[in-house]
N, C-alpha and C positions, 0 to 999 in steps of 0.2 A: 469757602466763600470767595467768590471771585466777581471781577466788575465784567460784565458782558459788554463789548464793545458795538456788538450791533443792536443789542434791544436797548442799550445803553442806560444799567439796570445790574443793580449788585444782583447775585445770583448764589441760588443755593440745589444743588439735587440733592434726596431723601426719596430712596426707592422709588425711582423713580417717577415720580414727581421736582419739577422745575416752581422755586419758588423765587417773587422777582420782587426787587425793593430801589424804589428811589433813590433813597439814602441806603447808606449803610447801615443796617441794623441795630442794634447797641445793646447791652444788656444780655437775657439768655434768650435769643430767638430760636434756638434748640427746642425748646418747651411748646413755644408755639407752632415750630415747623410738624414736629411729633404729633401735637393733637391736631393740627389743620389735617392731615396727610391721614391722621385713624380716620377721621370724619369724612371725609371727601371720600374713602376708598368706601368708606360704612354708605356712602348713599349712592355710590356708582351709577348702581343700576335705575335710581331714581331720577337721578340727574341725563342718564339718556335717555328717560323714559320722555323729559319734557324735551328734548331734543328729536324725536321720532320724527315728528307729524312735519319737520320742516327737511328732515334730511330722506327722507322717500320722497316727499313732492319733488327734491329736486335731482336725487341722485341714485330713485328705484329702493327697492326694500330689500332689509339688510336683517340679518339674526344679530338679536345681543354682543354675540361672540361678536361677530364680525364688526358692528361699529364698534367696541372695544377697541378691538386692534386698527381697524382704519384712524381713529383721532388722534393717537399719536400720543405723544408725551403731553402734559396741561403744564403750562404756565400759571402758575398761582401767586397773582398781586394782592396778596391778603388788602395790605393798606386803601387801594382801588376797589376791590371786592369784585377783583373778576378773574376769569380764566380764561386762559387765550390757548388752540392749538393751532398753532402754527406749522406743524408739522403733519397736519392730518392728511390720510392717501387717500380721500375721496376723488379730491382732482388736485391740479397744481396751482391754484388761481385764490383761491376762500383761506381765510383764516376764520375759524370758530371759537365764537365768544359768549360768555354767559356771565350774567350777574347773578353774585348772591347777597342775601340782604342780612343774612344770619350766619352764626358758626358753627351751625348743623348741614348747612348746605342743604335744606327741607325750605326756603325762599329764597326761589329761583328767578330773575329778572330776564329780560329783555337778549332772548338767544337771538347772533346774529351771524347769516356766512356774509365777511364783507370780503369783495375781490376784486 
């Protein structure tokens, strides 16, 4: 656990996944970075499935694989209920965000490339 200076934002990586806290976490957030991180990885593929329709209109058609690896590492603000990549290789401008409303990651909100 470390404080991130630029997202300014205690921070945790767990195979890769980035998870990001206001506060400093307290208690055993272990427990919950574990099942956040089963969960998210168990719906991957559903989770870019609601992301398709906006990342072809604006940046051509991509295989699974490949938007996989273009979005980069997720930021995962449990507390927030979103996921930020900031680091995605589609272009250098968008950061991509999603909301979830559950801890299955099966309601999915409001996906956004803001840049």
């Amino acid at each position: 656990m470390r404080f991130d200076e630029e997202l300014e934002q205690f921070v945790f990586e767990y195979h890769g996944l980035v998870f990001a806290w206001d506060e400093e976490p307290g208690g055993d957030y272990m427990k919950q970075v574990k099942a956040i991180s089963e969960k998210y990885n168990t719906q991957l593929d559903s989770i870019i499935e609601s992301m398709i329709p906006d990342i072809t209109a604006t940046f051509g058609d991509f295989s699974m694989d490949e938007i996989k690896e273009k979005l980069g590492k997720p930021i995962i603000n449990y507390d927030n209920g979103q996921v930020n990549y900031l680091e995605q290789s589609f272009d250098d401008i968008h950061i991509f965000t999603f909301e979830f409303m559950d801890d299955e990651f099966q309601d999915l909100k409001y996906f956004s490339m803001d840049g």
